[in-house]
N, CA, C and O atoms as a Tinker XYZ file with bonds, in Angstrom:
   528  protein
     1  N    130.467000  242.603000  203.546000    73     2
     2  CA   131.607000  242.630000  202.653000    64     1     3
     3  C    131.115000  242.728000  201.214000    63     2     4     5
     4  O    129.963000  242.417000  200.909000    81     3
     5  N    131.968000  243.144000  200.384000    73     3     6
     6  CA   131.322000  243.415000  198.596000    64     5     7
     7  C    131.986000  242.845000  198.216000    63     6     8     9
     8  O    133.174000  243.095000  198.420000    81     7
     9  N    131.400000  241.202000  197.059000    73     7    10
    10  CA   131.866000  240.718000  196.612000    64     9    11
    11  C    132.042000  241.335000  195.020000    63    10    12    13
    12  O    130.997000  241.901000  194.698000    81    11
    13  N    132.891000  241.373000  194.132000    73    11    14
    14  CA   133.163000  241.790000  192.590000    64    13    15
    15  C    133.377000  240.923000  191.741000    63    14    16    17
    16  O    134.409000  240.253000  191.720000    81    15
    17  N    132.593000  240.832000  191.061000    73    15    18
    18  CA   132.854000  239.839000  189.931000    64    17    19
    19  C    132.655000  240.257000  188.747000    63    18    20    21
    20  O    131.672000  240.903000  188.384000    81    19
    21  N    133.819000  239.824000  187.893000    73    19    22
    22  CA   133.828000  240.179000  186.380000    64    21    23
    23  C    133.998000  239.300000  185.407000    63    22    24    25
    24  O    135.058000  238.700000  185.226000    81    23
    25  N    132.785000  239.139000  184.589000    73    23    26
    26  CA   132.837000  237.953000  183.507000    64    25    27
    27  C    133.193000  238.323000  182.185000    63    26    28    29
    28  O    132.439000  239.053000  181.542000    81    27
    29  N    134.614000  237.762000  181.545000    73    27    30
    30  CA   134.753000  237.991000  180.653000    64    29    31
    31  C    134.007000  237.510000  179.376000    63    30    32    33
    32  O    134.097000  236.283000  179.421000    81    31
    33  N    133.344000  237.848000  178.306000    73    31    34
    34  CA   132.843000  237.440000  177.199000    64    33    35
    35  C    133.174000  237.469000  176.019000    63    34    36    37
    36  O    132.650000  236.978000  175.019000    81    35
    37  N    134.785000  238.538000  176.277000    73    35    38
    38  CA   135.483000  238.575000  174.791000    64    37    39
    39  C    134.881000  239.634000  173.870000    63    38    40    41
    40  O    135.372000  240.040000  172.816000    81    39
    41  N    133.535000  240.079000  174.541000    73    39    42
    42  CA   133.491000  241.764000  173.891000    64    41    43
    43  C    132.910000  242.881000  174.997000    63    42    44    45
    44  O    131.784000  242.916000  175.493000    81    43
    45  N    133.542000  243.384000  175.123000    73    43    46
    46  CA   133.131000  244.969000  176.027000    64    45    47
    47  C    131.638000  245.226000  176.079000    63    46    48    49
    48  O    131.007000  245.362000  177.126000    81    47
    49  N    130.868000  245.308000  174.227000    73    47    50
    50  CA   129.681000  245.364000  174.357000    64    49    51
    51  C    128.689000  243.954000  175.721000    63    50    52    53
    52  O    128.071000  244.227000  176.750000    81    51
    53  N    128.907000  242.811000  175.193000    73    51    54
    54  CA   128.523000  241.988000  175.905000    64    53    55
    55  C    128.877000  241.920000  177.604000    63    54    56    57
    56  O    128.003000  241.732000  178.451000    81    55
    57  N    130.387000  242.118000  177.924000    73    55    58
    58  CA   130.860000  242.360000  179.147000    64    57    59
    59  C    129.571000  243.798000  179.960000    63    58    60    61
    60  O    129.081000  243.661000  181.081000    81    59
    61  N    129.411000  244.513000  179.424000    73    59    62
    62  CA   129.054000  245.750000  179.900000    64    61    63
    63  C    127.661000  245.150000  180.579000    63    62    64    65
    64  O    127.121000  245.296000  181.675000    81    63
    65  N    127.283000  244.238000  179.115000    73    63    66
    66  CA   125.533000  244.138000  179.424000    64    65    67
    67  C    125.507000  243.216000  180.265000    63    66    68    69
    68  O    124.813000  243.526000  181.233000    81    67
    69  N    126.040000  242.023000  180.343000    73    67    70
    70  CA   125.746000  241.244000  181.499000    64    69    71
    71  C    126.280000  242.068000  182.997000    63    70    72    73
    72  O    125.471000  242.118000  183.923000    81    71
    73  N    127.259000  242.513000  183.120000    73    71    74
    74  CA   127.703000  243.161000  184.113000    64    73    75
    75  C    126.554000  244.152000  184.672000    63    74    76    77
    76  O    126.530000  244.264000  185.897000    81    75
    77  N    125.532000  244.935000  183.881000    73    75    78
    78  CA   124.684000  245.616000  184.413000    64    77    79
    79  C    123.628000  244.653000  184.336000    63    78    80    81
    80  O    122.873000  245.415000  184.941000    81    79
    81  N    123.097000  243.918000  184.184000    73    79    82
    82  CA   122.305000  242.808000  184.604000    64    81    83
    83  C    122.613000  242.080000  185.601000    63    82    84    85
    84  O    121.603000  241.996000  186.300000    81    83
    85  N    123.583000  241.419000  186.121000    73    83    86
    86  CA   124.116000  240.747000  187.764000    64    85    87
    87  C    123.926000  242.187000  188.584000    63    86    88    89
    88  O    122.970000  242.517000  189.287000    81    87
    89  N    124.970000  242.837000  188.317000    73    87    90
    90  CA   124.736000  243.640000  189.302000    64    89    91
    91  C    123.848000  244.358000  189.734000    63    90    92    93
    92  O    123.676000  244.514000  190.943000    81    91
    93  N    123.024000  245.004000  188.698000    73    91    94
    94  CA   122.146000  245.891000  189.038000    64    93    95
    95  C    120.464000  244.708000  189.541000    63    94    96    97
    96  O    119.608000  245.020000  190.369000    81    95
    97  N    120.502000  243.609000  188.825000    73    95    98
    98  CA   119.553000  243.027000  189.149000    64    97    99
    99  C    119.733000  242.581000  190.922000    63    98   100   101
   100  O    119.037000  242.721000  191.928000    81    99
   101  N    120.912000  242.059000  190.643000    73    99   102
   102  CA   120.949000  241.729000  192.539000    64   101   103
   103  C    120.962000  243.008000  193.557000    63   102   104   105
   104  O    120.597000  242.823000  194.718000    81   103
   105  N    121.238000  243.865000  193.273000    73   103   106
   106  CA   120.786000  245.502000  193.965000    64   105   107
   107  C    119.637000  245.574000  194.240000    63   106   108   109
   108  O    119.315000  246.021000  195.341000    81   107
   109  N    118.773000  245.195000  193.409000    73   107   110
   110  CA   117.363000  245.598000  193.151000    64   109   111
   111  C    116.514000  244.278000  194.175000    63   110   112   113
   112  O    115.309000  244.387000  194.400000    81   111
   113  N    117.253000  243.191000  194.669000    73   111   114
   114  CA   116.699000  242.409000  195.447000    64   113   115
   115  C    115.602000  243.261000  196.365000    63   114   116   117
   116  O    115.702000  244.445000  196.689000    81   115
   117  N    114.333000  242.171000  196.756000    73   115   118
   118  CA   113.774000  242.942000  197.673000    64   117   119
   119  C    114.027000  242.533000  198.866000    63   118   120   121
   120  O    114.443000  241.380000  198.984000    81   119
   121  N    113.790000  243.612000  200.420000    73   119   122
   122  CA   113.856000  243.337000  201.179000    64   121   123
   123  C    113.933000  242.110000  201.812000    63   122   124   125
   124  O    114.631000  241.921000  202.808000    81   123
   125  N    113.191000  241.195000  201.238000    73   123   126
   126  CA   113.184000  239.610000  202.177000    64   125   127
   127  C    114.114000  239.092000  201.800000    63   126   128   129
   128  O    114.133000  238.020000  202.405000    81   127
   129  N    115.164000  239.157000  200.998000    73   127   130
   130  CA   116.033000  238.883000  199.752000    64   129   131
   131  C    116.967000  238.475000  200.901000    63   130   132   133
   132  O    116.867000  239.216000  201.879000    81   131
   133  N    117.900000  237.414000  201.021000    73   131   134
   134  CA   117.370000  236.161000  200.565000    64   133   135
   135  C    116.601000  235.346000  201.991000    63   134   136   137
   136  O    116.807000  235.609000  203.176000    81   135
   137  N    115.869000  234.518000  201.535000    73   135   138
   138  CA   114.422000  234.256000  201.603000    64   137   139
   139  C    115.238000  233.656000  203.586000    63   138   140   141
   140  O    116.277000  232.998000  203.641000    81   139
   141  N    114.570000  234.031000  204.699000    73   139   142
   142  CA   114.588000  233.256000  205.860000    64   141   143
   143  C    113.774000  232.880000  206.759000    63   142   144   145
   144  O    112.962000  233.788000  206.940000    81   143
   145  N    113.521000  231.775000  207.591000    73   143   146
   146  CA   113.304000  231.354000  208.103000    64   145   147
   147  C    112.240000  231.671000  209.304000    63   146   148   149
   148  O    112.634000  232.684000  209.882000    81   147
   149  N    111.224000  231.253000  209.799000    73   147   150
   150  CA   110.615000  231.913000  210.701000    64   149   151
   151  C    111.334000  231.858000  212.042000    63   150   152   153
   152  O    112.278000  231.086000  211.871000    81   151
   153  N    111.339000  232.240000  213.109000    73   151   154
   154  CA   112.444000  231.811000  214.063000    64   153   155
   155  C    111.386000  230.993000  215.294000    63   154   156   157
   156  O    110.319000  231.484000  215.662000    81   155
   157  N    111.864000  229.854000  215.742000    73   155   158
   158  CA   111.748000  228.985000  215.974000    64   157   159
   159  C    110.751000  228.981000  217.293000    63   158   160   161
   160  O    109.920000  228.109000  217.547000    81   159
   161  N    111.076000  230.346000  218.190000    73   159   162
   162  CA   110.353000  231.200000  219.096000    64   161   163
   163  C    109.392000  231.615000  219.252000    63   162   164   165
   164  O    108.774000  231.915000  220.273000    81   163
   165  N    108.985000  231.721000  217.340000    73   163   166
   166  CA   108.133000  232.446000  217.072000    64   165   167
   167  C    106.741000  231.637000  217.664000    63   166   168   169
   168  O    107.032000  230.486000  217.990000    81   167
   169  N    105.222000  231.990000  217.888000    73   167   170
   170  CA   104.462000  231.246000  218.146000    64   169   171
   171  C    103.281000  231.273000  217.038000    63   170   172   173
   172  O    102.320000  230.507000  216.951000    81   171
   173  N    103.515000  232.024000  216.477000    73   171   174
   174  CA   102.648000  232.113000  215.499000    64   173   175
   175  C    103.235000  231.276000  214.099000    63   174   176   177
   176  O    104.384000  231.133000  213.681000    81   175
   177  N    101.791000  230.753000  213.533000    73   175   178
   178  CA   102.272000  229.442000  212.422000    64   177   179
   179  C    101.575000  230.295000  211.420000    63   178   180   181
   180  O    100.479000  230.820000  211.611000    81   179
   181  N    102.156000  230.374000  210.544000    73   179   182
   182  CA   101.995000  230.683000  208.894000    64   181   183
   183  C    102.082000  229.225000  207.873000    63   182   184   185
   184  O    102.743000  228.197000  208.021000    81   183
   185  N    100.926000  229.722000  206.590000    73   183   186
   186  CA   101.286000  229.080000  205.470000    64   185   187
   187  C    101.530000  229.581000  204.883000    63   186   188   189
   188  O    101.563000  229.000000  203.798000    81   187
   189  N    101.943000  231.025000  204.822000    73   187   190
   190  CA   102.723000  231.609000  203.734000    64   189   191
   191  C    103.698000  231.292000  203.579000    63   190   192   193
   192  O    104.243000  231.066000  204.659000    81   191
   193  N    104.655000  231.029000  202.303000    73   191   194
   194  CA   105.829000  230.866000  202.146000    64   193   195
   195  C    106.206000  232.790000  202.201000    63   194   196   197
   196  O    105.771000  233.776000  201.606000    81   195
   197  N    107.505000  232.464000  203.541000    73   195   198
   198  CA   107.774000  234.054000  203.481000    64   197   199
   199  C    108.764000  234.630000  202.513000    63   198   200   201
   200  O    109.371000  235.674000  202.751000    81   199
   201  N    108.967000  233.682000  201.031000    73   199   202
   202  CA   109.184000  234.808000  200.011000    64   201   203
   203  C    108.898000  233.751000  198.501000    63   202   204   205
   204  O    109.355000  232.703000  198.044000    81   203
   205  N    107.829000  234.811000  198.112000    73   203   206
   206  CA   107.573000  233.376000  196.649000    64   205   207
   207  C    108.539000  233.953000  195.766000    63   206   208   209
   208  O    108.554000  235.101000  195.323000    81   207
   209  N    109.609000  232.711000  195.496000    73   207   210
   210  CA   110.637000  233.110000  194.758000    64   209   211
   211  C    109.986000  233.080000  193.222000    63   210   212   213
   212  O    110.856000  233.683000  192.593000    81   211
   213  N    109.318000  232.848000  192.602000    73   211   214
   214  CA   108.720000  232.607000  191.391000    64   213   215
   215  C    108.839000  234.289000  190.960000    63   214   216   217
   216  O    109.439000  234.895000  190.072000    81   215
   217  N    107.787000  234.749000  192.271000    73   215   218
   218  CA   107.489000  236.246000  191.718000    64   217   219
   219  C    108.715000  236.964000  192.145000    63   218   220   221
   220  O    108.850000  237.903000  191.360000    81   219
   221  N    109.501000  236.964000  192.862000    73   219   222
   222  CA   110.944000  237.678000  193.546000    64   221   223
   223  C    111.833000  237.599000  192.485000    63   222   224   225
   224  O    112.524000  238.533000  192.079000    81   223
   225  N    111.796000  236.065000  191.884000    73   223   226
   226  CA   112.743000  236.044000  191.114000    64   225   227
   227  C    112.579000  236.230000  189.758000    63   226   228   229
   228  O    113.607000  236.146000  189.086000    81   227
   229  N    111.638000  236.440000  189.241000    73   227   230
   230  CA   110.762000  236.899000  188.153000    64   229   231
   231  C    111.269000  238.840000  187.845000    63   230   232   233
   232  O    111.708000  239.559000  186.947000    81   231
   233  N    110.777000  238.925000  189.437000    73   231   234
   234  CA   111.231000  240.720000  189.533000    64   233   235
   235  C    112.720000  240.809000  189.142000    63   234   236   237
   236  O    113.049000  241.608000  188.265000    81   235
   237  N    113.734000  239.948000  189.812000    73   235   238
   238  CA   114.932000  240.614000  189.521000    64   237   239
   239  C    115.335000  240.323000  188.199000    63   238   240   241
   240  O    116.030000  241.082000  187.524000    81   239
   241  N    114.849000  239.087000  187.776000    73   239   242
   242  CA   115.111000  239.010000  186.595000    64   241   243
   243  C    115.063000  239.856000  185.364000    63   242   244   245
   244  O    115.879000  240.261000  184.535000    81   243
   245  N    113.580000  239.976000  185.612000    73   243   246
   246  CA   113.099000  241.744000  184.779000    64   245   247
   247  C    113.805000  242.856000  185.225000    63   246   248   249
   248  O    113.911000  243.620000  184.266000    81   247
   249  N    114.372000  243.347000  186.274000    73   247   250
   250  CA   115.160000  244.370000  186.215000    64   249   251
   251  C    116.713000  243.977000  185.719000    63   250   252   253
   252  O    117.342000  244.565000  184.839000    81   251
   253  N    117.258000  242.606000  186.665000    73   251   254
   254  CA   118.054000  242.608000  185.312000    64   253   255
   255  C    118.537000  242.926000  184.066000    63   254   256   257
   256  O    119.617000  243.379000  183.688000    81   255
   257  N    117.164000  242.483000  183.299000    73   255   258
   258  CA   117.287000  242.562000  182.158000    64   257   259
   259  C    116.634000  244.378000  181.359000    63   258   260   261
   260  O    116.659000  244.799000  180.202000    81   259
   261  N    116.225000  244.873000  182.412000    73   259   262
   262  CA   116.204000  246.111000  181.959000    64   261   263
   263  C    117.668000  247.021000  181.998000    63   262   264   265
   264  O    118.094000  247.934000  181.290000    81   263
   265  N    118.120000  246.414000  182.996000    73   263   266
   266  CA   119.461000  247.018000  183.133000    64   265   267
   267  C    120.349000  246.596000  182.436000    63   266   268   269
   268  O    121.207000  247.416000  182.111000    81   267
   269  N    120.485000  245.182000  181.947000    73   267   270
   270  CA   121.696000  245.034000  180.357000    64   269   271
   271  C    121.387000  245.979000  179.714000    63   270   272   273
   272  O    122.170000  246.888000  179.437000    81   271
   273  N    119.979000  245.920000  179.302000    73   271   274
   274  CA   119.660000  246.373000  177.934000    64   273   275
   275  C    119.678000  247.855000  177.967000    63   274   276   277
   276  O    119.389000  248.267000  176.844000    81   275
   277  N    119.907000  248.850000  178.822000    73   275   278
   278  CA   120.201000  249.986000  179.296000    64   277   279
   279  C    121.352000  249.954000  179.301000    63   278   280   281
   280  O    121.758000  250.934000  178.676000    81   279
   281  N    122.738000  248.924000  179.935000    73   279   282
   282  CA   124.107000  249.443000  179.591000    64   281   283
   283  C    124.664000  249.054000  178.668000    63   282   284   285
   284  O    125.686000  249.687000  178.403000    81   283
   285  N    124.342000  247.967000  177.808000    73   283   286
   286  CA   124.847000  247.963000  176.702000    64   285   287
   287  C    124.653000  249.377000  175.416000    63   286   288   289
   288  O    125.484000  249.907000  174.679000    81   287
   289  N    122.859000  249.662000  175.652000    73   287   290
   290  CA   123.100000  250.661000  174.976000    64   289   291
   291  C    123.673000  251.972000  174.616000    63   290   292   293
   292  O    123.938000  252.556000  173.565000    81   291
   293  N    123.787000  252.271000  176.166000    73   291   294
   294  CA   124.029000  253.455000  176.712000    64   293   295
   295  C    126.306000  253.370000  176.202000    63   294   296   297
   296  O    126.992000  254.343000  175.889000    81   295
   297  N    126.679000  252.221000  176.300000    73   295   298
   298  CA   128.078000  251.697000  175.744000    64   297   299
   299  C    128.126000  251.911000  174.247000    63   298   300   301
   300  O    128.795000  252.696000  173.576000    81   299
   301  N    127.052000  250.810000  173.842000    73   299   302
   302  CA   127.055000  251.157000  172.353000    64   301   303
   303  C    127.001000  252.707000  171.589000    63   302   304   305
   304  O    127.628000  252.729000  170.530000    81   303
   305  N    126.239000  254.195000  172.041000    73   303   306
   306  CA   126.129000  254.986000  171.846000    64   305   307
   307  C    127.531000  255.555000  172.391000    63   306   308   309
   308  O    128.028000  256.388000  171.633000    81   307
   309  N    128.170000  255.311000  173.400000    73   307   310
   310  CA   129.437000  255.681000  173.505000    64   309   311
   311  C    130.401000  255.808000  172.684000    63   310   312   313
   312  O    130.906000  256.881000  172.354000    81   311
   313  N    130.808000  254.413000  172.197000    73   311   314
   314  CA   131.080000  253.774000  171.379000    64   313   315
   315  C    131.226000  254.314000  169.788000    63   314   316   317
   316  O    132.280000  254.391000  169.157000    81   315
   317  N    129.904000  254.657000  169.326000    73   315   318
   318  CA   129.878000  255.004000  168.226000    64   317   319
   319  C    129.833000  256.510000  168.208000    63   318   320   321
   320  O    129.872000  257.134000  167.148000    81   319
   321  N    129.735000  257.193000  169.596000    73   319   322
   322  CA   129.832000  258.969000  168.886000    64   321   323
   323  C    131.158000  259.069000  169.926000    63   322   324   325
   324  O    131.197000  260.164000  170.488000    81   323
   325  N    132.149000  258.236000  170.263000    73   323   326
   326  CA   133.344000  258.368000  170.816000    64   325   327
   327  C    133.636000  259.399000  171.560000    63   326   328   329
   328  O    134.714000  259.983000  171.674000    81   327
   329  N    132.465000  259.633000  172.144000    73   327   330
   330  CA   132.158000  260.886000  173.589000    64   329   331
   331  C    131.843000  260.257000  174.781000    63   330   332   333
   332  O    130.883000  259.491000  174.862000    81   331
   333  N    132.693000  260.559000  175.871000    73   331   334
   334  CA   131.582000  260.161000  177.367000    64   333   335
   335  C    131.291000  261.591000  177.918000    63   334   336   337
   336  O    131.995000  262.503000  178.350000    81   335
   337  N    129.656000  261.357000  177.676000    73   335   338
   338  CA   128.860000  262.643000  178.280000    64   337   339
   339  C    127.412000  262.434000  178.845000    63   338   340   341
   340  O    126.952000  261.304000  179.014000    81   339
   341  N    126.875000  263.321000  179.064000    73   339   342
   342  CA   125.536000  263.353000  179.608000    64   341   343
   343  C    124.227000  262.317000  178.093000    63   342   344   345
   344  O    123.237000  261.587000  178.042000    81   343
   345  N    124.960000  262.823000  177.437000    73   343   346
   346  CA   124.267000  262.850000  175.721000    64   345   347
   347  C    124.110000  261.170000  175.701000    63   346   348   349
   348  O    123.113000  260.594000  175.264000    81   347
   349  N    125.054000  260.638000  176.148000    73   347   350
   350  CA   125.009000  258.703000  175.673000    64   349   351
   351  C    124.006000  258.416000  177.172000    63   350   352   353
   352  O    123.994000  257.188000  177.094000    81   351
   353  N    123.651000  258.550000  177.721000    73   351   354
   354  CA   122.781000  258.311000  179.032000    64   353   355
   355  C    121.220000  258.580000  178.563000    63   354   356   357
   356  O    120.267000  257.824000  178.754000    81   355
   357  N    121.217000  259.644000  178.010000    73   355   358
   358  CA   120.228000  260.211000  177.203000    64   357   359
   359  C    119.546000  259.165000  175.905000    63   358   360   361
   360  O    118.385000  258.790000  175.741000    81   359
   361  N    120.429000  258.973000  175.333000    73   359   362
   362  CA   120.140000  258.309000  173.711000    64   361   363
   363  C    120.026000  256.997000  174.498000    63   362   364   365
   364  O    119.087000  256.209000  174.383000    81   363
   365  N    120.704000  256.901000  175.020000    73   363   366
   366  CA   120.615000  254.712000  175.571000    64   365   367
   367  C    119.550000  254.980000  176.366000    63   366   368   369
   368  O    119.242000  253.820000  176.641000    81   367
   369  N    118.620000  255.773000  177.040000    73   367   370
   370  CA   117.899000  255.422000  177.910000    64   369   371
   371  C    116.490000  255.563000  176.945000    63   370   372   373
   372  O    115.517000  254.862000  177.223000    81   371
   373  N    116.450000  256.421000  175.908000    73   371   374
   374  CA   115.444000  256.687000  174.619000    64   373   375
   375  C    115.416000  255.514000  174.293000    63   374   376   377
   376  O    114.424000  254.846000  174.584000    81   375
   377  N    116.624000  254.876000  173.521000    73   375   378
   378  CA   116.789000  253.470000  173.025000    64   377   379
   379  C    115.803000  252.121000  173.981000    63   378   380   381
   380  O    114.944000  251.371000  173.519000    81   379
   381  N    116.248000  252.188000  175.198000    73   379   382
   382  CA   116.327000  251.213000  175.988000    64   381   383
   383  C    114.874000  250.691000  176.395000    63   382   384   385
   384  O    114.398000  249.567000  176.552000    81   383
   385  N    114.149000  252.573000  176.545000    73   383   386
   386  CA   112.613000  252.604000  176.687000    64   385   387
   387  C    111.510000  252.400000  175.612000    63   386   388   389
   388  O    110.304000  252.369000  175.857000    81   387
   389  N    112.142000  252.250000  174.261000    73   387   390
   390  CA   111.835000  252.129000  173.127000    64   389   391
   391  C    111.667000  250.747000  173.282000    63   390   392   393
   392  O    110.617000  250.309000  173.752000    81   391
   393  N    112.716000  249.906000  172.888000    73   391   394
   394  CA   113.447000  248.238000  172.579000    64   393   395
   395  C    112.326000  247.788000  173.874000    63   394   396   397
   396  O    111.432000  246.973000  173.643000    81   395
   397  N    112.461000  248.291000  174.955000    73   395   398
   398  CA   111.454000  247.563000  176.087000    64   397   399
   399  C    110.266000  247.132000  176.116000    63   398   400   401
   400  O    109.703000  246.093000  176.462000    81   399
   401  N    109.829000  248.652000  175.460000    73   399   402
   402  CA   108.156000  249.034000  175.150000    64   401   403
   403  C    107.900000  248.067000  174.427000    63   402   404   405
   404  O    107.250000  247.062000  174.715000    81   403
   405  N    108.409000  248.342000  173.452000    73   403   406
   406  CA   107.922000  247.556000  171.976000    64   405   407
   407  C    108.354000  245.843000  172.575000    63   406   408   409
   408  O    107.601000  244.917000  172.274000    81   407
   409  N    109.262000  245.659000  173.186000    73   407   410
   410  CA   109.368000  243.686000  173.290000    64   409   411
   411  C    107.838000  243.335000  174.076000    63   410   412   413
   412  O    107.176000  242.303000  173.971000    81   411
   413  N    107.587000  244.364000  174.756000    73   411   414
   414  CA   106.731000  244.009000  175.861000    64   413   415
   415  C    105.130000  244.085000  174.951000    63   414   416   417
   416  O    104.257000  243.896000  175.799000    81   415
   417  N    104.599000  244.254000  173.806000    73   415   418
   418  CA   103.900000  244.277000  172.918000    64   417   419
   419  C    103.294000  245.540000  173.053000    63   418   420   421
   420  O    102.162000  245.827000  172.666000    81   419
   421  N    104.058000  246.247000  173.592000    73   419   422
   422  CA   102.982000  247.866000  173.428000    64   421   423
   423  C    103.282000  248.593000  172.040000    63   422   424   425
   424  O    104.220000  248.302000  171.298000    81   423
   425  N    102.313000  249.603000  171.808000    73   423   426
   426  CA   101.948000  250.207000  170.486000    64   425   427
   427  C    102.323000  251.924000  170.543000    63   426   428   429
   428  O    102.214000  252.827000  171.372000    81   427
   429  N    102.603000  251.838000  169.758000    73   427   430
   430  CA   102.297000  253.352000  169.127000    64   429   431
   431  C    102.641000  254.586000  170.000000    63   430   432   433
   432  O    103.823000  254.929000  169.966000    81   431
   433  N    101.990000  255.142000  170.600000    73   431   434
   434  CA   102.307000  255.984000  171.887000    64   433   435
   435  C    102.578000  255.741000  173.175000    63   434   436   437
   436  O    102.975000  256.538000  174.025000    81   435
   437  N    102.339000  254.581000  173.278000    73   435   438
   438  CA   103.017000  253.893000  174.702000    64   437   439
   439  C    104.391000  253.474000  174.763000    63   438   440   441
   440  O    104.969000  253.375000  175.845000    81   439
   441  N    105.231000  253.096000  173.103000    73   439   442
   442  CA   106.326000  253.313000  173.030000    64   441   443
   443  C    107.347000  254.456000  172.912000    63   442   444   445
   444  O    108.532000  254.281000  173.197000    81   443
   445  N    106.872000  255.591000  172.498000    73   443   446
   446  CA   106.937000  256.655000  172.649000    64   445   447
   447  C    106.998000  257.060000  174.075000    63   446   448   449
   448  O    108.055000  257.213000  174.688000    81   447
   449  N    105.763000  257.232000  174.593000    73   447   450
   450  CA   106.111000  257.567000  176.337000    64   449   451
   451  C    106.990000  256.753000  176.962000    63   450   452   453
   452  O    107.594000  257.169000  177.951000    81   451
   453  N    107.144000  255.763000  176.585000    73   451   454
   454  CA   108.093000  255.128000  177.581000    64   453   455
   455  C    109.714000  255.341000  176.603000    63   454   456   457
   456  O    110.690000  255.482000  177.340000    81   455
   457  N    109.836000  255.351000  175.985000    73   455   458
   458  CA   111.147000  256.332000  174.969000    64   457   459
   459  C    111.608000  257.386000  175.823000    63   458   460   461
   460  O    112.748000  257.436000  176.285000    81   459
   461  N    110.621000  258.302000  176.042000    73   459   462
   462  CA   110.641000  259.544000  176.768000    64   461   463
   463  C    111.161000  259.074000  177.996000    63   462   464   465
   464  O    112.374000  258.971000  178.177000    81   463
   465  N    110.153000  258.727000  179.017000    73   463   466
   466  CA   110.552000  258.253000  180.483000    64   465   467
   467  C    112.064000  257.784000  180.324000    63   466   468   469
   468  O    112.948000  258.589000  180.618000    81   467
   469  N    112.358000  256.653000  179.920000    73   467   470
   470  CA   113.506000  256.224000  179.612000    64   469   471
   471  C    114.881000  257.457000  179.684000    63   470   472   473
   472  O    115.618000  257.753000  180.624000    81   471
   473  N    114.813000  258.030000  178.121000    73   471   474
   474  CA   115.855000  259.035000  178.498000    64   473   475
   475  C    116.071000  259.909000  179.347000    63   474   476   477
   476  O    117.223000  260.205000  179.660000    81   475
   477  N    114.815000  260.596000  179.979000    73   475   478
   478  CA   114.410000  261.166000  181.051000    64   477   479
   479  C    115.356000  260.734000  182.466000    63   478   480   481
   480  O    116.273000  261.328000  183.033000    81   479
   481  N    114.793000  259.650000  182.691000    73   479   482
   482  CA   115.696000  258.566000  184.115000    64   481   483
   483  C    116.626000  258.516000  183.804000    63   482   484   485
   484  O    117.289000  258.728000  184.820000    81   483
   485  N    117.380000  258.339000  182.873000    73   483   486
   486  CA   118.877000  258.131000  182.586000    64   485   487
   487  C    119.693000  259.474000  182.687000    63   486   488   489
   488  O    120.738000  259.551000  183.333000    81   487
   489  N    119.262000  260.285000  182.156000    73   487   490
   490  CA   119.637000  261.325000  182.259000    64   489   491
   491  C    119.707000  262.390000  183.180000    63   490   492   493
   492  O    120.547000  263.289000  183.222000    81   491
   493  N    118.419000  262.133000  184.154000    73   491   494
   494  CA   118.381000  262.541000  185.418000    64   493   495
   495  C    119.205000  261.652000  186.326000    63   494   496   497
   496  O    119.434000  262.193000  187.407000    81   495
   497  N    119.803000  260.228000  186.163000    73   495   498
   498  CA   120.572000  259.971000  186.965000    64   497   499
   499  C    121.860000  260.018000  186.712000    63   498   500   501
   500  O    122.569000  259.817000  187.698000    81   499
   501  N    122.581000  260.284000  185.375000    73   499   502
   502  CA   123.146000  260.801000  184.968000    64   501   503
   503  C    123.882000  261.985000  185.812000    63   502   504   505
   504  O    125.044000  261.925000  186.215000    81   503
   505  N    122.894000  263.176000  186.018000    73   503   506
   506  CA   123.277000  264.698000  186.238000    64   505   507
   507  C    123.358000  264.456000  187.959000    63   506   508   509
   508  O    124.217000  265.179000  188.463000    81   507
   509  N    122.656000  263.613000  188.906000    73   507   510
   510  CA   122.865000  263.537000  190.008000    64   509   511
   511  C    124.128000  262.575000  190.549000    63   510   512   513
   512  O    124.697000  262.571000  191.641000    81   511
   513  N    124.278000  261.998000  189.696000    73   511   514
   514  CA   125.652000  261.073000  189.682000    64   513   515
   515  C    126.888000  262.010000  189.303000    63   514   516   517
   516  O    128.000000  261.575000  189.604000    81   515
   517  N    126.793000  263.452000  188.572000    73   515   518
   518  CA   127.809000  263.927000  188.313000    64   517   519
   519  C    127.976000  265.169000  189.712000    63   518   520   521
   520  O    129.020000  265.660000  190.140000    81   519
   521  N    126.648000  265.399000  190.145000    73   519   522
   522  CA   126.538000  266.736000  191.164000    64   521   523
   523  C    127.374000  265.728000  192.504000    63   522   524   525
   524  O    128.150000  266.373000  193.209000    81   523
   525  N    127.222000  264.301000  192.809000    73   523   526
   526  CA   127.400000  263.900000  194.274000    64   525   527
   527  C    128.953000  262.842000  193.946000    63   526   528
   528  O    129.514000  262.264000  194.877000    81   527
C-alpha cells in the first residue's frame, strides 16, 4: 500500500524541500531496508548485524539531503523565471551539484564537474520523465 504524507511548513519553498528529502530519501532505502531478522530455521549463526543502520542510515540520509537540496532548487528557479520547463531541471541540478561539491570541501574543478554532472542528471531525467 502507498502511504502520502504532506508536511506543511508555511512556505512552498520549504514544503518542496523537505518533501523531496522524505520521499526521495526513503525510495532510495537499500534492499535490506527495513532491517530483519534471521529466521529461526536458519542453522547457520552469524555475528553480523544483518543491517548496520549507522551506515544505511547515514546513506539515506545523504540522499535525502541531496534530494531537498535538488527540489528546492530546481522550485526556486521555477519560481523566479515563472516557467515550468526542461530549463529549471537544468539550472537546479547545476546549482545543486555546485552547493554539494563545494559543502562537501571540494575545490575548484571538482566543483565544476560535479555542476556539470548535476545538470546533466536532472535534465536527462527530466527528458525521460517527459518521453514515458
Amino acid at each position: 500500500s502507498k502511504v502520502d504524507v504532506a508536511i506543511d511548513l508555511g512556505n512552498p519553498l520549504l514544503n518542496r524541500t523537505v518533501d523531496g528529502f522524505l520521499k526521495i530519501g526513503a525510495r532510495s532505502a537499500p534492499a535490506g531496508w527495513p532491517p530483519r531478522t534471521p529466521s529461526t530455521a536458519s542453522k547457520v549463526v552469524t555475528t553480523q548485524p544483518i543491517l548496520n543502520c549507522p551506515e544505511s542510515c547515514h546513506y539515506l540520509e545523504h540522499t535525502g539531503a541531496v534530494a531537498g537540496v535538488y527540489v528546492g532548487m530546481e522550485y526556486g528557479v521555477e519560481r523566479v523565471r515563472g516557467e515550468y520547463d526542461w530549463k529549471n531541471a537544468l539550472i537546479g541540478g547545476i546549482a545543486s551539484g555546485a552547493l554539494i561539491s563545494a559543502a562537501s570541501n571540494n575545490k575548484g574543478n571538482k566543483i565544476a564537474k560535479d555542476a556539470i554532472t548535476g545538470g546533466a542528471i536532472a535534465t536527462a531525467i527530466e527528458f525521460i520523465n517527459y518521453l514515458t
